[in-house]
C-alpha positions as a printed NumPy array, in Angstrom:
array([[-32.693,   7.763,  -7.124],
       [-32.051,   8.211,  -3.287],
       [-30.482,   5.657,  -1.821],
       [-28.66 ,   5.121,   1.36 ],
       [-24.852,   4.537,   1.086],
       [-24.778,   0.503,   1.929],
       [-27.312,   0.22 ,  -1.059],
       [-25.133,   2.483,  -3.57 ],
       [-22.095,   0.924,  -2.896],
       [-24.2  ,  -2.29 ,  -4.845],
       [-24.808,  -0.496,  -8.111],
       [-22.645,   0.394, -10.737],
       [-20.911,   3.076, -11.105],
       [-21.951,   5.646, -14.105],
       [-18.701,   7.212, -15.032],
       [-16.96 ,   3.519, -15.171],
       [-20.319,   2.063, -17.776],
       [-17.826,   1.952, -20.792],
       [-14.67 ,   1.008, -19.145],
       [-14.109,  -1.453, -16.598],
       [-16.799,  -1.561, -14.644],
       [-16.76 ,  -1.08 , -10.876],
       [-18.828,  -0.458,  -8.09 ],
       [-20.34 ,   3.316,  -6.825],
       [-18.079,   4.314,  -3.855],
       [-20.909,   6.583,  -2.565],
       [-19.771,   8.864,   0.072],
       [-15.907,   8.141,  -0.903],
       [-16.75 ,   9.924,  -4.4  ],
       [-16.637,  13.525,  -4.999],
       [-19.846,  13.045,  -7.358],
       [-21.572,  11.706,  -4.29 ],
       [-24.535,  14.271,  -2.782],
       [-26.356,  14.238,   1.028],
       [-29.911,  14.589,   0.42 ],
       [-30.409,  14.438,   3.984],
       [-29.281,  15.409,   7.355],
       [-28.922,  12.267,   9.623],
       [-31.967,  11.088,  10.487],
       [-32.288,  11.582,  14.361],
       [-35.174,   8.308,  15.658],
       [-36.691,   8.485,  19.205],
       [-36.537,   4.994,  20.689],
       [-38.281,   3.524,  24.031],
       [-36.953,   1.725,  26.625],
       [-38.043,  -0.376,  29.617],
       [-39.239,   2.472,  31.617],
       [-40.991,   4.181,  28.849],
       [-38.539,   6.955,  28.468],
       [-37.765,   8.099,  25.326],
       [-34.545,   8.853,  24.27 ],
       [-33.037,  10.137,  20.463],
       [-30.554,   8.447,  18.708],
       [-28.7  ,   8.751,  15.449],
       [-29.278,   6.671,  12.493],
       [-25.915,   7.648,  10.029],
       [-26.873,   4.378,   7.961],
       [-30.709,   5.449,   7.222],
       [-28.92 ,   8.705,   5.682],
       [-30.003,   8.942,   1.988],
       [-28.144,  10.263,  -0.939],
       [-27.927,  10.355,  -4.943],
       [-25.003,  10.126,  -7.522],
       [-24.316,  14.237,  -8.386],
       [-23.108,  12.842, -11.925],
       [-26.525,  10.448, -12.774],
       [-28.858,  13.569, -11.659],
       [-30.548,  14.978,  -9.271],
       [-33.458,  12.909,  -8.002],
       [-36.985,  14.69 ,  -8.405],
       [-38.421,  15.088,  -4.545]])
């Protein structure tokens, strides 16, 4: 399942299942896999010029140990 890292870090994590349980570390595991580049958002401001930005926290990944999501 993709997921961005703020909402992985509130699942379990699937090596610890049997043991003692704790929480994914997303991005702080080696397991952890980008499924995206950063997403990059045009926003508009009070003149009507557009300008991009970076989103790092709209950046969506998958556990490399659970599977590898179908796309």
């Amino acid at each position: 399942m993709l997921t961005n890292e703020q909402g992985a870090k509130q699942r379990w994590c699937h090596v610890t299942l049997g043991t003692n349980r704790s929480k994914c570390l997303a991005s702080e595991c080696m397991a952890w896999r980008w499924a995206e580049f950063t997403p990059h958002v045009y926003e508009q401001f009070d003149q009507g010029l557009l300008e991009e930005r970076e989103h790092p926290e709209e950046r969506r990944g998958f556990c490399g140990i659970a599977e590898q999501p179908k796309f």
